[in-house]
C-alpha positions in Angstrom: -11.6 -17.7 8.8 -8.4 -16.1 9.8 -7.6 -12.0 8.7 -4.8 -9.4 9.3 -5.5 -5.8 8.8 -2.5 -3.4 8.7 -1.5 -0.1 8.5 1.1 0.0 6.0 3.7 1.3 8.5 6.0 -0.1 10.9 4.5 2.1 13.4 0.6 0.4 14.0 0.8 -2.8 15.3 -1.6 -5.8 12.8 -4.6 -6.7 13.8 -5.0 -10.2 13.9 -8.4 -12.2 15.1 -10.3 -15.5 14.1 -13.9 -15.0 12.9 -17.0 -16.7 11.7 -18.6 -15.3 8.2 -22.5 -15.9 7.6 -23.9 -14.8 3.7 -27.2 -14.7 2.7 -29.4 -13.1 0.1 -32.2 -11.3 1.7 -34.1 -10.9 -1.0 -34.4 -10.8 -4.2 -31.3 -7.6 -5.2 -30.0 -7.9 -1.7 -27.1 -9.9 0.4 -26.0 -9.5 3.5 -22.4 -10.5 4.6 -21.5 -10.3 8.1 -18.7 -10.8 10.3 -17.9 -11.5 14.5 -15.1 -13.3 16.0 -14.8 -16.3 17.1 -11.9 -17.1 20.0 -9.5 -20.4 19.4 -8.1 -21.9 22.3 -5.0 -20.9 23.4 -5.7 -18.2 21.0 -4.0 -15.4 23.1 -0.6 -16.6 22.7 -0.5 -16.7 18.4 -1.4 -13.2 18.2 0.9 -9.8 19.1 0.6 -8.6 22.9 1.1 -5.3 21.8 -3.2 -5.1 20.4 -6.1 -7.4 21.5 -8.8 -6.9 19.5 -12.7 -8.3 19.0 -14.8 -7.7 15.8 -18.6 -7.6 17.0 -21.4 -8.1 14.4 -20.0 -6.2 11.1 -20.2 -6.3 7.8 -21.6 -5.1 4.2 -25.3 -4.9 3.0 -25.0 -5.1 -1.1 -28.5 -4.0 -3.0 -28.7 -4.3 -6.7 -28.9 -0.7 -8.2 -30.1 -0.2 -12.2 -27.3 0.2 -14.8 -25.5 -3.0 -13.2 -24.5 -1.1 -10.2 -24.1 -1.7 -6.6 -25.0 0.1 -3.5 -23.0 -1.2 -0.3 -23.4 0.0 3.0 -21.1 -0.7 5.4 -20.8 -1.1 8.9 -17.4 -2.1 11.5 -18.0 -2.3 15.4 -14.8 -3.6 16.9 -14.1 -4.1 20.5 -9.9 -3.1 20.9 -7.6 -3.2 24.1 -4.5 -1.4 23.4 -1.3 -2.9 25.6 0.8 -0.4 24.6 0.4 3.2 23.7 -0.8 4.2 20.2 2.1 5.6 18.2 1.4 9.5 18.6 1.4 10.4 14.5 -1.4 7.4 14.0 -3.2 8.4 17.3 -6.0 10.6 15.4 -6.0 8.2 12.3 -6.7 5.8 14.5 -9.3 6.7 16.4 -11.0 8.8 13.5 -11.9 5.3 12.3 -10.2 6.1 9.0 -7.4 3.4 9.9 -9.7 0.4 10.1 -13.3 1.8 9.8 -16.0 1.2 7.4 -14.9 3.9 4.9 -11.6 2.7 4.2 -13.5 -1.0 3.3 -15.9 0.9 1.1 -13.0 2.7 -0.7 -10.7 -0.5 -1.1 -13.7 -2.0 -2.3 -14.5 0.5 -5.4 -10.5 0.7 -6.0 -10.3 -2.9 -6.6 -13.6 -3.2 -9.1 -12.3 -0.5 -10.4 -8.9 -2.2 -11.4 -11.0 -5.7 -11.9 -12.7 -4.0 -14.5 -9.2 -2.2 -16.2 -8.1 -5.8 -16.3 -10.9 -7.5 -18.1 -11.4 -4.8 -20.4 -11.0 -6.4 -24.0 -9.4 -3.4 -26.4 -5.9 -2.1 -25.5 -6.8 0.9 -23.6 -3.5 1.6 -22.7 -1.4 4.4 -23.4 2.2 3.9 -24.8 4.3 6.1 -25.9 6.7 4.0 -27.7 4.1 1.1 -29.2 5.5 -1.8 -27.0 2.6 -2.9 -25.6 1.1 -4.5 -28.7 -2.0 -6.5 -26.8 -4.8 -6.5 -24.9 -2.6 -9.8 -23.0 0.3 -7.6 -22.6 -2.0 -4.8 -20.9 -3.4 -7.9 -18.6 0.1 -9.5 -18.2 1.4 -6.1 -17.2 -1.3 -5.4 -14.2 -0.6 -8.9 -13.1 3.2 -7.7 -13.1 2.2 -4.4 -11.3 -0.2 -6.4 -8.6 2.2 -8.5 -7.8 4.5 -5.7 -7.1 2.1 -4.2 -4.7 1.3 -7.0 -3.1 5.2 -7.9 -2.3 5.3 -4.1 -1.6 2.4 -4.7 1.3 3.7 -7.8 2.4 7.0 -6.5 3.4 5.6 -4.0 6.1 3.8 -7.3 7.6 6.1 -9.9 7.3 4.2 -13.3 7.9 7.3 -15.0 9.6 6.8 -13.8 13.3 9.9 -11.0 13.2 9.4 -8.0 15.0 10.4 -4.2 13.7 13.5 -2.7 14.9 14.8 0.2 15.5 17.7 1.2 13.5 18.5 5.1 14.0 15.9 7.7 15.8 15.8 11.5 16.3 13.3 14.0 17.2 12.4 13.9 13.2 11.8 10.4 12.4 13.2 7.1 13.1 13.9 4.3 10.8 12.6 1.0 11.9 13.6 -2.7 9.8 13.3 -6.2 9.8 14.4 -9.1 8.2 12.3 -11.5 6.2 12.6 -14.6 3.8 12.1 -14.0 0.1 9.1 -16.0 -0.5 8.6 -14.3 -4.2 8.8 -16.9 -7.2 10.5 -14.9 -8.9 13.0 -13.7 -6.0 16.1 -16.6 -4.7 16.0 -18.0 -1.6 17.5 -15.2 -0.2 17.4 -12.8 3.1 15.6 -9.5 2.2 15.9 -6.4 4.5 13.2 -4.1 4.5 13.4 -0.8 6.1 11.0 2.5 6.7 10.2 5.6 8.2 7.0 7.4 8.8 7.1 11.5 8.9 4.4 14.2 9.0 3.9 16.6 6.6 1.9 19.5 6.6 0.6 19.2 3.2 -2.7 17.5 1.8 -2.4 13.6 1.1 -3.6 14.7 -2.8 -1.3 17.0 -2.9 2.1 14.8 -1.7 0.3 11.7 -3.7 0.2 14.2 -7.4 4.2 15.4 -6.5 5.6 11.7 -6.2 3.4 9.7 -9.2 4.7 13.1 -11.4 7.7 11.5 -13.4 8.6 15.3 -14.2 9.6 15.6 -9.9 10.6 12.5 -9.5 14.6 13.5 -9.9 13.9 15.9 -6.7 13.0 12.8 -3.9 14.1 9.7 -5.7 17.6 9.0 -4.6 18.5 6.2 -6.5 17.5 8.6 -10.0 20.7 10.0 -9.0 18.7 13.5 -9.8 18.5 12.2 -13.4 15.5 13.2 -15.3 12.9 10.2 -16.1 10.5 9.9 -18.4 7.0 7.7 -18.7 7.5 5.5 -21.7 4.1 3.4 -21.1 0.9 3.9 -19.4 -2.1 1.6 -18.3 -5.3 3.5 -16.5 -6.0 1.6 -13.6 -9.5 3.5 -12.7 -11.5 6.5 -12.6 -8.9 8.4 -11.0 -6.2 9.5 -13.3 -3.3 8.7 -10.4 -4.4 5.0 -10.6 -2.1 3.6 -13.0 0.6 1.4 -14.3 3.5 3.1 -15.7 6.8 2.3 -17.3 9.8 4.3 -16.3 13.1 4.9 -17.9 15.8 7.1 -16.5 17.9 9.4 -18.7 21.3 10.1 -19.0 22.4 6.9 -17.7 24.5 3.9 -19.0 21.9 1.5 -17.6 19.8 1.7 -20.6 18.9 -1.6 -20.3 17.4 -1.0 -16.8 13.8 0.6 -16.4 11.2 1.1 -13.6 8.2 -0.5 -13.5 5.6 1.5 -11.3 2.0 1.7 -10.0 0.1 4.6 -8.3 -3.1 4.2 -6.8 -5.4 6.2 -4.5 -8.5 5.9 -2.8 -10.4 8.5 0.0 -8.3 6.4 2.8 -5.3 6.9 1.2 -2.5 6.4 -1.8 0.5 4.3 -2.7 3.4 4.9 -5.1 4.9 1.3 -5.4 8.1 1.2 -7.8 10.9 -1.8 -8.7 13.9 -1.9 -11.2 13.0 -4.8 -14.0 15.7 -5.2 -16.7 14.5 -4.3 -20.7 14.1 -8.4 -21.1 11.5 -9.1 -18.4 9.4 -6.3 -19.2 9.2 -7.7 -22.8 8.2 -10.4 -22.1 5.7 -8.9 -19.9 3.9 -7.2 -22.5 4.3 -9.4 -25.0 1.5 -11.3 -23.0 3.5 -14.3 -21.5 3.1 -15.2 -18.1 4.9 -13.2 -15.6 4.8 -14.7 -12.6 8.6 -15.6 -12.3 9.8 -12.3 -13.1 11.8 -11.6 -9.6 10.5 -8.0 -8.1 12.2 -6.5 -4.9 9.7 -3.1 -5.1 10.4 0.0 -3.1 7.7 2.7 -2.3 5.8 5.5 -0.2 2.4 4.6 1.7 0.1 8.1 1.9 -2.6 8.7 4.1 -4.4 11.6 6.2 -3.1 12.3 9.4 -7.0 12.1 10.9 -6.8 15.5 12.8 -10.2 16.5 11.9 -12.8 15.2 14.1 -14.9 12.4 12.0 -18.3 11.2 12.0 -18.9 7.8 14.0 -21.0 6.0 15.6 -21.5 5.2 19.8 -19.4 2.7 21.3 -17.0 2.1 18.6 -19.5 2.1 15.7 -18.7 3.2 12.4 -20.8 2.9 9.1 -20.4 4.3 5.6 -22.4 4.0 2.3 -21.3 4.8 -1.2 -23.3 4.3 -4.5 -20.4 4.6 -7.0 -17.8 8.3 -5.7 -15.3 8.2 -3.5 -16.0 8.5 0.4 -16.9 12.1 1.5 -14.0 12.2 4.5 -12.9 15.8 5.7 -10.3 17.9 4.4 -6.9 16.5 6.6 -5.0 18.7 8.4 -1.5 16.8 6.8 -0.3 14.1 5.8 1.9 10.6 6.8 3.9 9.7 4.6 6.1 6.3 4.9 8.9 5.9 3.1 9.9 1.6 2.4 13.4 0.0 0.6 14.1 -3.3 0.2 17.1 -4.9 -0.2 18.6 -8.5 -0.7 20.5 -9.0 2.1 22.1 -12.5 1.7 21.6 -15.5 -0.1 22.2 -17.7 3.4 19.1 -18.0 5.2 21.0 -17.4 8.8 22.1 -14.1 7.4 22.2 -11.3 10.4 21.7 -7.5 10.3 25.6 -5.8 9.2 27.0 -2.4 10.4 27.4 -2.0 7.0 24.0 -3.3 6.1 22.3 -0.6 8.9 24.4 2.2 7.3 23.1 1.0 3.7 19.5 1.4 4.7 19.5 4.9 7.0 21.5 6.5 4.5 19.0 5.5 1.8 16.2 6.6 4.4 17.5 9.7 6.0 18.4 11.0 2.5 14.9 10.1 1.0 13.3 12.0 3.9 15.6 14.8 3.9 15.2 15.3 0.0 11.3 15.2 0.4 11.2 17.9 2.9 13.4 20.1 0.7 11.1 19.8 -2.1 8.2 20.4 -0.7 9.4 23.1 1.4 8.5 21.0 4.9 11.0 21.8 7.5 9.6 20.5 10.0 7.5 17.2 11.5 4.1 16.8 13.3 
């Protein structure tokens, strides 16, 4: 089996590795699923030179619990040869284990059942405002939507076709790094999409940064593109325990572009949040909730990435060790000194597939960027970076 793991910023390099997978039940309530690499020939010279990594023995235990729960038990021991120096505002995520440890599988893991079980919940447990989502299929085509939002959202801070990040515009405060990659979205044209981002420390907690941006009611004060116009949430889908995991729809006030809303999702987990957001015109979210398929409804989603800054020391394990339980709550991590935030646009660059980086282009994006980041700070009273 093949797998990349990422940081969603610009600024960690992906790990990339070959591995063999062995599953088994145990016994009777118990499997075991465990993990170790396994090296291709000429294997060193697909993969970035910037990380060489190895994944020794790791894996899950999963024990059947009464009440049709799950306890899993986790454990990651990873051999890793850094080429080049760690970016310094990842360095203590990084090493904390909170980046690519055990805990941060265990917490993705109880997201996603979590949204698997919103999604095949029968009755419309929805929340709308306006009555336009009239069906337990429109709630499912909906999350579909959002998923697929997130997952183009993810995608575009790894793009799959070899280009490397580049550095558009840096200071002592942040720097915006971007790269070019082909729309491979069904619902997108064969077009050139730019995607661009910039990472920034703030000395505030990630629950506290992840609450301001998902809050419709402050979303005039960072969002650039609102124009400072006031939103409001016109439809709402719980996505999990936690109230911040959800699907909402977003339409902007005072505006002639009635016709225009903003599909979003928030979602957060003891590793860290997102807030993924896209335009989608009035027609394709109706068809959306009216339950029909909507795979080919084209998405080009913006966002921020959240996550602690790792400056606590954490709990692990000898020689690169780390392992983690959890029966059911969210991981038991330390309070975090701040927070990293990463700020991502995309935009359709050109419909020609040779289609190069413009002055104009580069001006586009760090304007869109530096404001963003300059906005943020303001509201939350953050003058300065880590």
């Amino acid at each position: 089996m093949y797998k990349e793991l990422q940081v969603l910023s610009p600024l960690v390099p992906t790990r990339q590795f070959y591995f063999l997978r062995f599953c088994q039940q145990i016994e009777q309530g118990t499997w075991a699923i465990v993990d170790i690499s396994y090296d291709l020939p000429h294997q060193e010279n697909q993969f970035a030179a910037s990380c060489k990594t190895h994944r020794l023995l790791s894996g899950c235990l999963i024990q059947d619990m009464p009440n049709g729960y799950s306890k899993v038990t986790w454990l990651e021991h990873w051999e890793i040869e850094d080429k080049v120096p760690i970016h310094r505002l990842y360095m203590d995520l990084i090493h904390s284990g909170l980046a690519f440890g055990a805990e941060k599988w265990l917490s993705s893991l109880q997201r996603i059942c979590e949204r698997y079980a919103c999604l095949m919940v029968t009755s419309n447990s929805s929340h709308d405002l306006l009555g336009v989502i009239p069906s337990p299929e429109g709630k499912r085509s909906m999350m579909k939507l959002a998923q697929r939002m997130v997952n183009n959202f993810c995608a575009s801070l790894n793009p799959s076709n070899g280009q490397q990040w580049r550095t558009l515009s840096g200071s002592n405060e942040f720097e915006v790094r971007a790269t070019l990659h082909k729309s491979t979205d069904p619902g997108q044209p064969n077009a050139m999409v730019l995607s661009a981002a910039s990472t920034i420390w703030l000395p505030i907690p990630p629950e506290n940064a992840f609450s301001f941006f998902r809050d419709e009611r402050t979303r005039p004060r960072w969002d650039v593109l609102s124009n400072q116009n006031p939103v409001e949430e016109v439809a709402h889908i719980a996505n999990g325990s936690h109230p911040g995991n959800c699907i909402s729809v977003i339409r902007a006030l005072n505006t002639s572009q009635s016709n225009m809303l903003i599909l979003q999702e928030s979602c957060i987990d003891s590793s860290g949040s997102l807030v993924v957001y896209c335009p989608v015109d009035l027609h394709h979210i109706n068809i959306a909730m009216s339950g029909e398929d909507p795979s080919y409804i084209p998405l080009l989603p913006s966002g921020l990435t959240i996550s602690p800054d790792g400056r606590p020391d954490q709990e692990r394990g000898v020689n690169g060790a780390s392992t983690s339980s959890n029966t059911g709550g969210v991981g038991g991590r330390l309070p975090s000194a701040g927070s990293l935030i990463t700020v991502v646009f995309q935009i359709l660059l050109s419909n020609l597939p040779s289609a190069k980086l413009s002055a104009e282009s580069v001006t586009t994006i760090n304007n869109l960027i530096s404001n963003t980041v300059h906005q943020i700070k303001a509201a939350l009273n953050c003058s300065t970076s880590g």
